[in-house]
PyMOL commands that place a pseudoatom at each C-alpha (Angstrom):
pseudoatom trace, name=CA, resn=UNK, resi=1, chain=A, elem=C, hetatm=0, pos=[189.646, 38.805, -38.449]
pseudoatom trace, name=CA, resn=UNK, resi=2, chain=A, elem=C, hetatm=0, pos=[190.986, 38.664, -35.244]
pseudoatom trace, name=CA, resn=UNK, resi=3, chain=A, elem=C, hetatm=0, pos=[188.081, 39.937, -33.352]
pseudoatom trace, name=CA, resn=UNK, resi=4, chain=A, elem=C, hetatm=0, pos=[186.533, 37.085, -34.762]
pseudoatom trace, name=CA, resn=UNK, resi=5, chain=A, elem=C, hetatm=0, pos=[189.613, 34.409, -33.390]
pseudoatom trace, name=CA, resn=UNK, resi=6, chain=A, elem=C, hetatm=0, pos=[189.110, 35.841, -30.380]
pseudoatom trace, name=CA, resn=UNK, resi=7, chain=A, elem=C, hetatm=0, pos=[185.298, 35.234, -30.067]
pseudoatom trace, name=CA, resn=UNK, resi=8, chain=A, elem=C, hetatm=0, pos=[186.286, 31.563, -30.553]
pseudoatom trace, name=CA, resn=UNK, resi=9, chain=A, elem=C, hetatm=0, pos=[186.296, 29.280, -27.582]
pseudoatom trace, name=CA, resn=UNK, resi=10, chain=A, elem=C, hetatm=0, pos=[186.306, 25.962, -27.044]
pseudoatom trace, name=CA, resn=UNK, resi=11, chain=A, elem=C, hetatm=0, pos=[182.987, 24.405, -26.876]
pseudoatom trace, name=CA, resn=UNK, resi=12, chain=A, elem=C, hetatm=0, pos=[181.994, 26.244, -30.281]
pseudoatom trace, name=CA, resn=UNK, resi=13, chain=A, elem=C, hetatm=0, pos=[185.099, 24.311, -31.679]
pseudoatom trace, name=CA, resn=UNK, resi=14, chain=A, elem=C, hetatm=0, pos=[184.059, 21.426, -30.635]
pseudoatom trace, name=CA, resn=UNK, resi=15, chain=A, elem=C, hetatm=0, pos=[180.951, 22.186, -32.174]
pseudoatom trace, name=CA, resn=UNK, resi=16, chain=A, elem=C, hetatm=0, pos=[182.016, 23.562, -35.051]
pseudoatom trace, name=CA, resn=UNK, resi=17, chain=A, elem=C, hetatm=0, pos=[184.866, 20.042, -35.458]
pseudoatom trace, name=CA, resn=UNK, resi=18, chain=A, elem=C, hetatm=0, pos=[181.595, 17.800, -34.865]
pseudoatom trace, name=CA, resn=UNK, resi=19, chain=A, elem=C, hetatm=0, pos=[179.198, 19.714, -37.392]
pseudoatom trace, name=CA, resn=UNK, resi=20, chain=A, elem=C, hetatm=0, pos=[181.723, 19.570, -40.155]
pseudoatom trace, name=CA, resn=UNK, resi=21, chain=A, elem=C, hetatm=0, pos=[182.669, 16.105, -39.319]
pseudoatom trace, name=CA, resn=UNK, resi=22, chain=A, elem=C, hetatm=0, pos=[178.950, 15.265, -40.486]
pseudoatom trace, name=CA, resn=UNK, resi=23, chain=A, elem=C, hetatm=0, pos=[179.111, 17.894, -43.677]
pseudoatom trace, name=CA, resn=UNK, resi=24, chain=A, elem=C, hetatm=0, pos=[182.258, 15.410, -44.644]
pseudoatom trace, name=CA, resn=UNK, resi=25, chain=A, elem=C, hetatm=0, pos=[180.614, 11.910, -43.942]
pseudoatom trace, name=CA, resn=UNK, resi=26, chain=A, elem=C, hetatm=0, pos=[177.144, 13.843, -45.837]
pseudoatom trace, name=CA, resn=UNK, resi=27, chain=A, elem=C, hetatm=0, pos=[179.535, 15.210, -48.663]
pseudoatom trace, name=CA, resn=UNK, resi=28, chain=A, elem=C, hetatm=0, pos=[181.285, 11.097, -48.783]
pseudoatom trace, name=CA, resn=UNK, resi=29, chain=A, elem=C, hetatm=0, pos=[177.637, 9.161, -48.879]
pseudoatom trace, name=CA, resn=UNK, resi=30, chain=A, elem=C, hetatm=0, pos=[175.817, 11.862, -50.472]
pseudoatom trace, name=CA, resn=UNK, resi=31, chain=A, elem=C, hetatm=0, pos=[173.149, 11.785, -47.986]
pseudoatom trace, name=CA, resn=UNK, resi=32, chain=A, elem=C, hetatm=0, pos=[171.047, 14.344, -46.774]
pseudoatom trace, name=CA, resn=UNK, resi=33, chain=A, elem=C, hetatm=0, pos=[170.167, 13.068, -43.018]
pseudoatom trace, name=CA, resn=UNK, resi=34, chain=A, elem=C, hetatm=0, pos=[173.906, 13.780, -41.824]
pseudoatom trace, name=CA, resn=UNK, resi=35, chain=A, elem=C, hetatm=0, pos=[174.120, 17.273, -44.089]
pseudoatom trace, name=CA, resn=UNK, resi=36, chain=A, elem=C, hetatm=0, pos=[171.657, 18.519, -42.362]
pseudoatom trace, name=CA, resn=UNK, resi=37, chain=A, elem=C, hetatm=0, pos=[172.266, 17.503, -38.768]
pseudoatom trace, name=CA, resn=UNK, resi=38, chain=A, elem=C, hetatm=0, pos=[175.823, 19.178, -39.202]
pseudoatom trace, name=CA, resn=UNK, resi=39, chain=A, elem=C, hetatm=0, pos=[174.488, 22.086, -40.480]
pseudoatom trace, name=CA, resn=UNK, resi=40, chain=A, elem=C, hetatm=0, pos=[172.289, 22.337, -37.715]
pseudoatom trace, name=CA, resn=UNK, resi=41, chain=A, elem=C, hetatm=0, pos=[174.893, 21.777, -35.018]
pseudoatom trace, name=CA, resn=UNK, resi=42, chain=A, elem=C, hetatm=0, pos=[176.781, 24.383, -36.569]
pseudoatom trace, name=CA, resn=UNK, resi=43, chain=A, elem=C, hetatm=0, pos=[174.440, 27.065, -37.062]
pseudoatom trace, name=CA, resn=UNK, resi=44, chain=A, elem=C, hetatm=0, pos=[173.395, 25.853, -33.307]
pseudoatom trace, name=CA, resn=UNK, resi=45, chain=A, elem=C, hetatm=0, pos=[176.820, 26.258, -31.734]
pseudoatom trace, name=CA, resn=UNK, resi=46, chain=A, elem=C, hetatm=0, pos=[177.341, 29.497, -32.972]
pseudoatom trace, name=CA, resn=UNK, resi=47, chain=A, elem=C, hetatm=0, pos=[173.974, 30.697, -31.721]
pseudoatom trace, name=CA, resn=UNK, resi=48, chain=A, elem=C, hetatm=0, pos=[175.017, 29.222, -28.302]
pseudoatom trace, name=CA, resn=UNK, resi=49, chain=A, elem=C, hetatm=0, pos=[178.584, 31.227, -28.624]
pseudoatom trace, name=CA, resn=UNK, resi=50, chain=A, elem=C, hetatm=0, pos=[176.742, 34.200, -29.549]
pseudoatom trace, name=CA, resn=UNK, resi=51, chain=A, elem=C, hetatm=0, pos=[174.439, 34.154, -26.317]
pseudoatom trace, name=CA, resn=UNK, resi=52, chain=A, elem=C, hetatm=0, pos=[176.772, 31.630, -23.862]
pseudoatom trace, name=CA, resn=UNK, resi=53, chain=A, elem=C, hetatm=0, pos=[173.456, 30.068, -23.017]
pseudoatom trace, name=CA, resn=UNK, resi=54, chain=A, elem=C, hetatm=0, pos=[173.381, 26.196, -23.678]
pseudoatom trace, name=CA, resn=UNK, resi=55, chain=A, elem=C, hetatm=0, pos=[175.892, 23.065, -22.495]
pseudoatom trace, name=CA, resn=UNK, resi=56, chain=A, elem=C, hetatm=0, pos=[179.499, 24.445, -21.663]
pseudoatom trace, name=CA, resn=UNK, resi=57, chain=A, elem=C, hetatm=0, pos=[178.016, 27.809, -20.912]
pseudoatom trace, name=CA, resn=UNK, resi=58, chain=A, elem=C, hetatm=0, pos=[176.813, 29.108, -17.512]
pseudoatom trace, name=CA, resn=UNK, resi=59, chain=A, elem=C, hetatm=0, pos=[178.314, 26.204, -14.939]
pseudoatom trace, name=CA, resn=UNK, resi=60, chain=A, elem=C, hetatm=0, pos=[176.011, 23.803, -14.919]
pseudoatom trace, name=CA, resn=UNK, resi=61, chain=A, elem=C, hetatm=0, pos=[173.334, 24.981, -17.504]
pseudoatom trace, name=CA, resn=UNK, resi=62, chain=A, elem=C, hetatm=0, pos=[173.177, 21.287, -18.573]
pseudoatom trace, name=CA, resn=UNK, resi=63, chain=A, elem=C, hetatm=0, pos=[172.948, 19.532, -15.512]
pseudoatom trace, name=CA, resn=UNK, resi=64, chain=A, elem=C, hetatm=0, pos=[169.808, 17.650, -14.080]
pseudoatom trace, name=CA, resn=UNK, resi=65, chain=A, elem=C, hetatm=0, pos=[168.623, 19.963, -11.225]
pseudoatom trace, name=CA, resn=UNK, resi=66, chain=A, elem=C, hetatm=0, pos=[166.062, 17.928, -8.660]
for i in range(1, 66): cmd.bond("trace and resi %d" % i, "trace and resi %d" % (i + 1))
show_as sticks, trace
zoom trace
């Protein structure tokens, strides 16, 4: 358990606060569109923790390169 805390950083918790934030407005409407967008961003963000690739990972792996 706490190699797993440990693993945690801070843009997978913010992805992982915004996911379930849609699970909870899903679970309140009972609609499907916002279910599975937070499932996605979940199941996205810890993909992107797993391999650091992705927004918030590499400096500047987001940014618009000319």
């Amino acid at each position: 358990m706490i190699r797993l805390l440990q693993k945690i950083d801070f843009v997978l918790v913010i992805r992982l606060i915004m996911g379930g934030m849609f699970l909870v407005i899903a679970w309140q409407f009972k609609d499907w569109v916002p279910a599975i967008f937070g499932v996605l961003m979940i199941v996205i963000g810890i993909y992107a923790a797993k391999t650091k690739t992705g927004c918030g990972y590499g400096g500047g792996s987001c940014s618009i390169r000319n």
